[in-house]
Structure formats: structure tokens, C-alpha cells
C-alpha positions as CSV (number, residue, x, y, z in Angstrom):
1,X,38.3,12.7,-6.5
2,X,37.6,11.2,-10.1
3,X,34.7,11.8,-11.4
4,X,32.5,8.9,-10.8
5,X,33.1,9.3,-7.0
6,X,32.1,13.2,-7.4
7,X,28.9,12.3,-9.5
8,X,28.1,9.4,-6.4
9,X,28.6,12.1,-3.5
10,X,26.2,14.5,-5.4
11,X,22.9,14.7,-4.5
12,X,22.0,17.0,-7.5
13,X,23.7,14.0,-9.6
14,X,21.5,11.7,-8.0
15,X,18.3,13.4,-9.1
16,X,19.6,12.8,-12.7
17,X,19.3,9.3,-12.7
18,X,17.6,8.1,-9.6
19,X,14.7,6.8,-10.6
20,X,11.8,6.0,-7.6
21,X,11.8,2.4,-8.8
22,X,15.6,2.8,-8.5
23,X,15.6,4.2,-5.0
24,X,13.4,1.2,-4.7
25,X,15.9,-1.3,-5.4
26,X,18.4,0.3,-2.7
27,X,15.7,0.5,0.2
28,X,15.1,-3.1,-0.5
29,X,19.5,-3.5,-0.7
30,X,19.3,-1.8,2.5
31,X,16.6,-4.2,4.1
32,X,18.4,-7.3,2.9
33,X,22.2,-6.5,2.4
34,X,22.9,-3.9,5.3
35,X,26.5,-4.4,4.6
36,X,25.6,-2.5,1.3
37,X,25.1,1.1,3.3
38,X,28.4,1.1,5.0
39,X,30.4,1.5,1.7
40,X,31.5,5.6,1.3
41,X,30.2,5.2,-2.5
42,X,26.5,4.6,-1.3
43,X,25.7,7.1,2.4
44,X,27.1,9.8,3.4
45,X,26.0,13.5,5.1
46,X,25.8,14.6,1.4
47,X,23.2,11.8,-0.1
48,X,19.8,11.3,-0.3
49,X,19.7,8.7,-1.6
50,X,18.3,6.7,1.1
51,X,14.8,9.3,0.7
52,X,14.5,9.6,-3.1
53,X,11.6,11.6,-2.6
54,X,13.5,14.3,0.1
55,X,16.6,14.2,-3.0
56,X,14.0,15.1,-5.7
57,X,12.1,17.8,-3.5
58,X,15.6,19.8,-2.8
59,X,15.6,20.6,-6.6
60,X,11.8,21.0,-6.9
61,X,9.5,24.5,-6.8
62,X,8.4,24.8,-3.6
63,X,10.8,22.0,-2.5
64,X,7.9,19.2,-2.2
65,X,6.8,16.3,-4.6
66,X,3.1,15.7,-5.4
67,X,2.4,12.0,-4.2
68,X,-1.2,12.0,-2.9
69,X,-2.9,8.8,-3.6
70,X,-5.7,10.7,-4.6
71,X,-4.1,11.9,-7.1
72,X,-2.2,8.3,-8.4
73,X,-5.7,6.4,-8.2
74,X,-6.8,8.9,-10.7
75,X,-3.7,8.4,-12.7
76,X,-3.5,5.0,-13.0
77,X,-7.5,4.5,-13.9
78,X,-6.9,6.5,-16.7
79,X,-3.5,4.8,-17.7
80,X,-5.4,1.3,-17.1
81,X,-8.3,2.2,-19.1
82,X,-11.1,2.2,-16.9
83,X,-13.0,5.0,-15.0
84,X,-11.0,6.8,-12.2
85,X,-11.9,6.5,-8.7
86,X,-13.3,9.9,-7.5
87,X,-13.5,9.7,-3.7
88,X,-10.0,8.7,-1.7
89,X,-10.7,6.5,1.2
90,X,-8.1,6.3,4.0
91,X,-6.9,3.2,5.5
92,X,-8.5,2.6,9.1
93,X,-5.6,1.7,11.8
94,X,-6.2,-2.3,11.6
95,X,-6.1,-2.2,7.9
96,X,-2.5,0.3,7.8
97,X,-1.1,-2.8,10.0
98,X,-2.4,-5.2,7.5
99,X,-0.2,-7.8,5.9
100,X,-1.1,-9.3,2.2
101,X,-0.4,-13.0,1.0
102,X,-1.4,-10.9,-2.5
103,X,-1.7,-7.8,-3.8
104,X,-5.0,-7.7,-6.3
105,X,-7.5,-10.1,-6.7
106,X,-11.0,-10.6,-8.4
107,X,-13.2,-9.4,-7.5
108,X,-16.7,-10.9,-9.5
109,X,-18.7,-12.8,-7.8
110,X,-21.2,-13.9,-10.6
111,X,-20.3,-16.1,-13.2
112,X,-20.1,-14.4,-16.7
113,X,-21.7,-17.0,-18.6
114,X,-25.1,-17.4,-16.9
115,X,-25.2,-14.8,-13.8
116,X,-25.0,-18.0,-11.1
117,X,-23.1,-17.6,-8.2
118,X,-18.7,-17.8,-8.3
119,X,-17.4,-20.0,-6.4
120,X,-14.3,-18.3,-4.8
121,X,-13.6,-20.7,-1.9
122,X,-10.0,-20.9,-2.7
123,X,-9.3,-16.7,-3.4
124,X,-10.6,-16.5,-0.2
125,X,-8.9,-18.7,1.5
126,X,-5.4,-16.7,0.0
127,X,-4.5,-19.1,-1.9
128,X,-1.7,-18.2,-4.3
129,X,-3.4,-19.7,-7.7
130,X,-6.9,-20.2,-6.9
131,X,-9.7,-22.0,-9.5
132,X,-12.5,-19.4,-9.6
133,X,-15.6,-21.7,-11.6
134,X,-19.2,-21.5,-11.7
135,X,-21.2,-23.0,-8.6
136,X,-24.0,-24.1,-11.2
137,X,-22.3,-25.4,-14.0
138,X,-18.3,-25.9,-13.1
139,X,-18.4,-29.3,-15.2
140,X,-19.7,-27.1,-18.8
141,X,-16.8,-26.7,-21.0
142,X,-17.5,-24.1,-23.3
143,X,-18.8,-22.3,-19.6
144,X,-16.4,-19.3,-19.3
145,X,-17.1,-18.1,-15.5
146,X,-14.7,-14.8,-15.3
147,X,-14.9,-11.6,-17.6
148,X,-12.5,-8.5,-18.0
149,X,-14.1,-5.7,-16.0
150,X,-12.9,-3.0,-18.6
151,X,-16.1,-0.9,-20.0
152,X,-14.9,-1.1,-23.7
153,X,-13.9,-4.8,-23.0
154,X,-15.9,-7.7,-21.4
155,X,-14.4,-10.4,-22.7
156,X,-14.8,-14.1,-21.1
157,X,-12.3,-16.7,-19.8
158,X,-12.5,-20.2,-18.8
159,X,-9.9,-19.1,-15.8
160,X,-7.3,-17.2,-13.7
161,X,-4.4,-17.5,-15.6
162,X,-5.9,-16.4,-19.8
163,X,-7.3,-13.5,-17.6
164,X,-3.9,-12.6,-16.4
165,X,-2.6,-13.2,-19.6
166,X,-5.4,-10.5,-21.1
167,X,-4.4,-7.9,-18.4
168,X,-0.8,-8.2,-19.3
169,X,-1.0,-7.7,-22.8
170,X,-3.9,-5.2,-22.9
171,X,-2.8,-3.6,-19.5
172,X,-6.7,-3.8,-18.6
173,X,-6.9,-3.3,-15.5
174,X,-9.2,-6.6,-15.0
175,X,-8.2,-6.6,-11.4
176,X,-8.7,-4.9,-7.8
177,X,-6.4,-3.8,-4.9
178,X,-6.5,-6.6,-2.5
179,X,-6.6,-4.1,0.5
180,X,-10.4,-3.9,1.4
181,X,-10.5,-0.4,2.0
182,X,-9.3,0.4,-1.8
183,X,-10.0,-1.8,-4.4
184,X,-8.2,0.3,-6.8
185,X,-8.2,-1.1,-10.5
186,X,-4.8,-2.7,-11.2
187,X,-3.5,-4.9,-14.1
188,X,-1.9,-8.4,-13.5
189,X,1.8,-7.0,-13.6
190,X,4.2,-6.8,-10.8
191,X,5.3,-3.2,-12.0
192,X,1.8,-1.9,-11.8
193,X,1.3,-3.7,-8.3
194,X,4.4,-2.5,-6.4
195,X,4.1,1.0,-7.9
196,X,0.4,1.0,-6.7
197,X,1.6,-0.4,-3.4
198,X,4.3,2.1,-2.9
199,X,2.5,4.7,-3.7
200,X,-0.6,4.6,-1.7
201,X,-0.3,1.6,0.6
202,X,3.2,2.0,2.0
203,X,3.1,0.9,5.4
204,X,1.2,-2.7,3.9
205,X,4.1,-5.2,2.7
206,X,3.9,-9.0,1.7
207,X,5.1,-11.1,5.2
208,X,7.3,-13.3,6.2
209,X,5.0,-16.1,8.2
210,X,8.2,-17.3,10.4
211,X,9.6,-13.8,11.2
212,X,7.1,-11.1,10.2
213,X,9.3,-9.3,8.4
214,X,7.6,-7.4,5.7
215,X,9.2,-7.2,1.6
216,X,7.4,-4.7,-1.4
217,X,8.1,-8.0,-3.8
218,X,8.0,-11.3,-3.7
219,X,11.7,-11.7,-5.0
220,X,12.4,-10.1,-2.0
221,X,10.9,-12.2,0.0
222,X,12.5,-15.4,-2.0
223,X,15.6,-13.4,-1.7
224,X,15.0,-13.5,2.4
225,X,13.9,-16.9,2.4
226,X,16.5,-18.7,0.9
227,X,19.6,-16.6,2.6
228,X,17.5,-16.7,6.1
229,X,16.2,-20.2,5.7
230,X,12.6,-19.7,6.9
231,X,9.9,-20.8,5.3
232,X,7.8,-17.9,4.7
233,X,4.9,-19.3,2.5
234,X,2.5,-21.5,4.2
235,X,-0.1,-23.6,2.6
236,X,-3.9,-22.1,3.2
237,X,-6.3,-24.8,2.9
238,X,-7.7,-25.9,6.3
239,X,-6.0,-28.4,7.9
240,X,-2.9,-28.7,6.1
241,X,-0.3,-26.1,7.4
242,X,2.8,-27.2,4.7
243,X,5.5,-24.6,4.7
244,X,7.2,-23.8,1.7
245,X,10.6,-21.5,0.7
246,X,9.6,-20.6,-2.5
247,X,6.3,-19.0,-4.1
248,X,6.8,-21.3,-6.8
249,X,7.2,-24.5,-4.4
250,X,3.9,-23.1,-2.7
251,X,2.2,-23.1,-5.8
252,X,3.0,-26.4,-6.5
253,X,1.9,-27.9,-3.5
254,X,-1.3,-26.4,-3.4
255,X,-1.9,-28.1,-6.4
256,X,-2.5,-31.4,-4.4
257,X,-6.0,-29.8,-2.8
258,X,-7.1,-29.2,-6.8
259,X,-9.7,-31.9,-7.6
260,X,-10.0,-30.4,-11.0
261,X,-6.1,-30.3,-11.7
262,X,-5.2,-33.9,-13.5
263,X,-3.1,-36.6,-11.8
264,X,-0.6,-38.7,-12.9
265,X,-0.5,-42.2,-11.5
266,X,1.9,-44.4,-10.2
267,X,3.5,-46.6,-12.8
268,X,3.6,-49.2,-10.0
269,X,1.1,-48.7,-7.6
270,X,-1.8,-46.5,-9.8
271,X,-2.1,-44.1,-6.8
């Protein structure tokens, strides 16, 4: 047996380099590419690859791997820069069947300008890039409505997307767990997100709208989309129902319901 195929079939090996976002990426193989299993190189009696977590705990003390959530919520409030949560609350049975169109979301509900009411018709609707403005003064330009939550922070922007951009680049955790039940602080980054969601909120999964089928990502559900050909994204504003393969083409549809997004006219008509 060379000695690739040796290192493959080792379990020990496995715990060298198999990362948990790693073992990840081949639950998700598994899910979409079934084929993928089958080959000798990648399952076997011998591998664990398939439960990174059983693989680690055979070469662990005690043979078990700390992954309470209690524990991550603490570690990631810290790592975020914001106060831990203290108190764990567990998921009731309708929200541990509960399927997100997103995975954090704002959660102000005063503007930070002037203390008025935020309107947040369109976050609540699900919608993928919502407008979040003042209900007072949405027309004031120099009117930021949304703040960083971050104690040592508080800085103010005009929307959605420079807030993002801040909670990137300062890994603030500006945001909060969509699920109701958590509302765990979390950056805008897909890596904080899905490690979040793995970690505590396993059995919860972005949907498929045509076949239910549930996906950690939302390349993954792309990924499903475009080889299965349903249209998993569906439009949220009331009485519209458009149907859309991509995130992206989503997005870009919803922009149509934005009054505040600009238009560009018809060179013939001026519609």
C-alpha cells in the first residue's frame, strides 16, 4: 500500500489534518455528491472521517471533545469583542425544526441619530438586503439610522452594507443570531456564521423553498440549485412570489420593491 493510501485509511492520520471546517466540506460532499463516499480512498470500517468529532475523541483524554454551546457563546463574545452571554438558553422543539432565509440580523430598533423609531419592514419580511432607515427622518442625509453595538465602539452608518463592511474589518460583532431563542453576537462573515451555526444550532440549516432540503451555506445551496434546477430563493415582499436560482439573482430582483434604490429609464419609452 503506498503511503498516501496508508495515511487515507488511518484514522490517527486523519486527526492530523482534519480540520472541523474540513470535515465540514465532506459532510456537505456527502449531501451533494453521494457518488463521492463510495470511493475506497474516502469510507471505510477504519475512518472517521464521516464524524470528525468521534475521529478526534478516539485520540483525546477521556475520549470526548468539549463542544457545549455554553461554552462557544462565551468564546466567541470574547473573540468578537463584546460581553459574553452568561445564561445558555435551549432551543424549544418548534424553533430546533426552524429553517432560516438568514443567519444574523439587526437587531436595533431605534434609530442612532435621534432615538425615533427603525423602520425594519423589509428585515422582517426576510428579505435578503433590506434598507433599515429612520421612520422620522428617512429623507435627512447626513441622518445615520444604524450604529455598531460594540461597547468600546458605537459608530454610526447611513446603512446595511458600511455596517457589514465595519463588522468585517473590525470583526465587531455588530450583529445577532437570527434564531430567536439566541441572539448570540456574531460578525458579518460567513466563517463566523456557519461556525456559530454548527456549533450550537446544528439541526437549523438555510432551505431549499422547492424541496426542503436543508444546506450549512449558501454556496451549497447555489451548488444544489443550479445541478437540481429548483429555484430555491423566493422573493418576500407580499404579493409577489418570484422565484429565483441564485442568491445573487434574488437580490437583484428585490431591488424592484426599493423606492429609494435609483432607476434607470428607458431610452425609448422613459419607463
Amino acid at each position: 500500500m503506498s503511503e498516501p493510501d496508508q495515511f487515507m485509511n488511518d484514522p490517527v492520520g486523519w486527526d492530523h489534518w482534519l480540520q472541523l471546517d474540513e470535515a465540514s466540506w465532506a459532510r456537505w460532499a456527502l449531501v451533494t455528491t453521494p457518488q463521492w463516499a463510495t470511493n475506497p480512498m474516502h469510507s471505510g470500517p477504519d475512518t472517521n472521517i464521516w464524524n470528525p468529532q468521534t475521529a478526534v475523541a478516539d485520540h483525546v483524554p477521556g475520549g470526548t471533545v468539549a463542544n457545549e454551546c455554553d461554552t462557544v457563546h462565551n468564546l466567541n463574545a470574547l473573540e468578537l469583542g463584546v460581553r459574553p452571554v452568561e445564561e445558555h438558553v435551549e432551543l424549544s422543539e418548534a424553533s430546533s425544526r426552524f429553517s432560516l432565509t438568514k443567519k444574523f440580523v439587526y437587531l436595533g430598533t431605534t434609530c442612532a441619530s435621534c432615538g425615533g423609531p427603525l423602520d425594519r419592514s423589509e428585515q422582517d419580511l426576510g428579505v435578503e438586503e433590506p434598507t433599515l432607515s429612520c421612520a422620522q427622518y428617512n429623507d435627512i442625509v447626513d441622518h445615520p439610522p444604524l450604529s455598531c453595538d460594540v461597547p468600546t465602539c458605537g459608530l454610526k452608518f447611513g446603512d446595511l452594507r458600511a455596517l457589514k463592511k465595519h463588522s468585517r474589518e473590525k470583526e465587531h460583532g455588530s450583529f445577532q443570531c437570527a434564531v430567536p431563542t439566541c441572539r448570540m453576537p456574531l460578525t458579518a462573515t460567513p466563517y463566523w456564521s456557519t461556525k456559530h451555526f454548527r456549533d450550537c444550532h446544528e439541526d437549523i440549516k438555510l432551505q431549499c423553498a422547492k424541496c426542503f432540503g436543508a444546506f450549512e451555506t449558501y454556496e451549497a445551496l447555489d451548488i444544489h440549485c443550479r445541478f437540481a434546477q429548483h429555484a430555491c430563493y423566493v422573493c418576500k415582499y407580499p404579493d409577489c412570489g418570484s422565484e429565483a436560482l441564485r442568491l445573487k439573482d434574488l437580490n437583484r430582483h428585490q431591488l424592484i420593491h426599493k423606492t429609494s434604490v435609483p432607476r434607470h429609464p428607458c431610452p425609448h419609452c422613459r419607463e
